[in-house]
N, C-alpha and C positions, 0 to 999 in steps of 0.2 A: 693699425690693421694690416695683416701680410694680402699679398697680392692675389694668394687662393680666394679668402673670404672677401674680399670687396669685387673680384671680379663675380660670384656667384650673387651679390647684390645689385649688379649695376646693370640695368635693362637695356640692348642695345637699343639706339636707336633710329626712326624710321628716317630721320631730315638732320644731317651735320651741316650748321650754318659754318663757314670761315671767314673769317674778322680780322682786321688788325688790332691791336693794342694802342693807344691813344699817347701822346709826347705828355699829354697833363695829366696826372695820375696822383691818387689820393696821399697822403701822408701818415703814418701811424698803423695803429694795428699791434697784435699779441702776438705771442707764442702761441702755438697750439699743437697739444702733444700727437694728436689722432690727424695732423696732416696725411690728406692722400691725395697722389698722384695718380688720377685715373688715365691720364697719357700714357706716361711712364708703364701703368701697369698694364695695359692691352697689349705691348711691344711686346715680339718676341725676344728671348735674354738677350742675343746678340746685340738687337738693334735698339734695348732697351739700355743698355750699358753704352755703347755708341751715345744715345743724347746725353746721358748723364753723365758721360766725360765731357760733352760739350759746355753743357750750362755750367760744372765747378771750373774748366777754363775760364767763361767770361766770369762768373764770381774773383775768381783768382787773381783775373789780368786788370777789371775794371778800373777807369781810376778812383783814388781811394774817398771812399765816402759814397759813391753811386748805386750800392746796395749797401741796404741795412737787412741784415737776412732774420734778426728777432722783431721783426713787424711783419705779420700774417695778417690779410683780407681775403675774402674771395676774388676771383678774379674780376668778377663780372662787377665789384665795386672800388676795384682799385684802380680801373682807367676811368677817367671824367673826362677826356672830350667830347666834342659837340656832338658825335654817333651816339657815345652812352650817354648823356644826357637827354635825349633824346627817345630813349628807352624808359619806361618808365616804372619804379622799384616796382610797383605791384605786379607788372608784367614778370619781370625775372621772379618773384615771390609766386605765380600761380602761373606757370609756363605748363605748354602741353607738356606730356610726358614722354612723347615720341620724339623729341624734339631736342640736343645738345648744340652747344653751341662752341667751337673751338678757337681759341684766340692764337695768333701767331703773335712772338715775342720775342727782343730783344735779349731777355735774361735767360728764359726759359726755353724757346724754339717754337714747343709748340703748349697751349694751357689749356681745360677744358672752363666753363667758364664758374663751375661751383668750385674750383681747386683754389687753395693756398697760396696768395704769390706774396714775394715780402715787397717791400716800398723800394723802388731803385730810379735811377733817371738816367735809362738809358733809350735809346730809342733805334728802331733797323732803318730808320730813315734817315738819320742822321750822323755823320762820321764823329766812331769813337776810336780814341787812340787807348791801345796799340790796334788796334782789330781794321781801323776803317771803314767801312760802312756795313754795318751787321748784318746788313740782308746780304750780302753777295760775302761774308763770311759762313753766314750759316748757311747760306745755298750751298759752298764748298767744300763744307763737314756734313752732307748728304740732308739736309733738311726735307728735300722733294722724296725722298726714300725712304725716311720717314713717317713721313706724313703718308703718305700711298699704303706702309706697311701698316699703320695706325686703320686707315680706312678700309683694307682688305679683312684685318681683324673683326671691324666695328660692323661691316656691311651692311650699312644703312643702304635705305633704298634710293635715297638722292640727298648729293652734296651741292648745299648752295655755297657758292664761293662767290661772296660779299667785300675779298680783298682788296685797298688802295694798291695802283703800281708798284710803290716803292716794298710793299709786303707780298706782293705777289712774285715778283722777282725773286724771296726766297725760297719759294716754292717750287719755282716754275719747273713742267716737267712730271707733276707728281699724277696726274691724270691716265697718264700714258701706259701702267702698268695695271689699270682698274675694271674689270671685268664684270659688267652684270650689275654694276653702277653709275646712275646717270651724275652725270656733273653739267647744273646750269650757272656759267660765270655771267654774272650781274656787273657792269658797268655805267657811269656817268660822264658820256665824252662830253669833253671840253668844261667842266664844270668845275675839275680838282678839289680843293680843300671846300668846297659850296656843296658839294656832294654828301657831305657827311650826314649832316640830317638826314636827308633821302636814305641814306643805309640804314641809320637808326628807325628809322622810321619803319621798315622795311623787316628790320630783325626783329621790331614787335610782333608786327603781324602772324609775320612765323611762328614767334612766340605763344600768342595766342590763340591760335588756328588750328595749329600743327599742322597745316599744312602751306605750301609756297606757290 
């Protein structure tokens, strides 16, 4: 599907949740010829070409084996830590309609959470060589400028940012250029990786609500 016709299908919407991507992530998955990139496609050409030099870099650079790019899942089924678990399939299966949800990633940068991703182990929390630690790689190929560009596009009425520190870091910054858009960041002090439930927890409700 080219980028005119799915963007004339895709409803914006009123609440973009932001998420991190989970270290435990599913295995397997197809080809699929009708992959689409609803991030990719709201970008304007410049800064839509910008990520997609980013992501074939970390394809390119990864070490070998850490993407397997002919295994396609959704996204929202290819992370299984304790967040998505926590979520539950019929939530994601009958989710308001006002309601996306956008995952920040290691391979990708940024994913929406119905898009295509293939099976990789990589993680922004975690130092990959060559790169280092991919949140403060992809903070430095403009991630935060992206993301802003993405939401100025999409202008939703409020972005909840549901991000761990270490995923937030690659963002950080992207608020600042957002006009006419509320952004509520959601936090668990002192609780760290015990927080996770609470997110997932938290991304249902959205989910089923539509509202936050």
């Amino acid at each position: 599907m080219h980028e005119g016709a799915f963007t004339t299908l895709m409803a914006k919407p009123e609440i973009i949740v932001l998420i991190p991507e989970s270290t435990r992530k599913a295995r397997g998955g197809s080809p699929d010829s009708r992959e689409v990139d609803s991030v990719a496609a709201a970008l304007p050409g410049a800064v839509r070409a910008k990520l997609e030099a980013s992501r074939e870099e970390v394809i390119q650079k990864s070490p070998q084996g850490s993407v397997r790019t002919g295994e396609l899942l959704p996204a929202y089924r290819r992370f299984q830590g304790n967040m998505y678990m926590s979520i539950p399939d019929e939530v994601w299966a009958k989710r308001a309609a006002n309601v996306e949800v956008v995952i920040a990633s290691a391979l990708r940068g940024l994913v929406a959470s119905r898009d295509m991703v293939p099976s990789y182990a990589l993680s922004m929390a975690e130092p990959t060589p060559p790169f280092g630690k991919l949140n403060r790689w992809w903070r430095d190929r403009g991630l935060p400028a992206i993301l802003s560009s993405y939401l100025r596009s999409m202008q939703p009425r409020l972005v909840v940012d549901l991000l761990s520190l270490e995923y937030r870091q690659s963002v950080v910054g992207y608020a600042a250029e957002l006009k006419g858009i509320d952004v509520r960041t959601i936090d668990f002090p002192g609780m760290g990786r015990a927080s996770q439930p609470l997110r997932g927890e938290r991304i249902a409700r959205i989910l089923q609500s539509g509202t936050a």
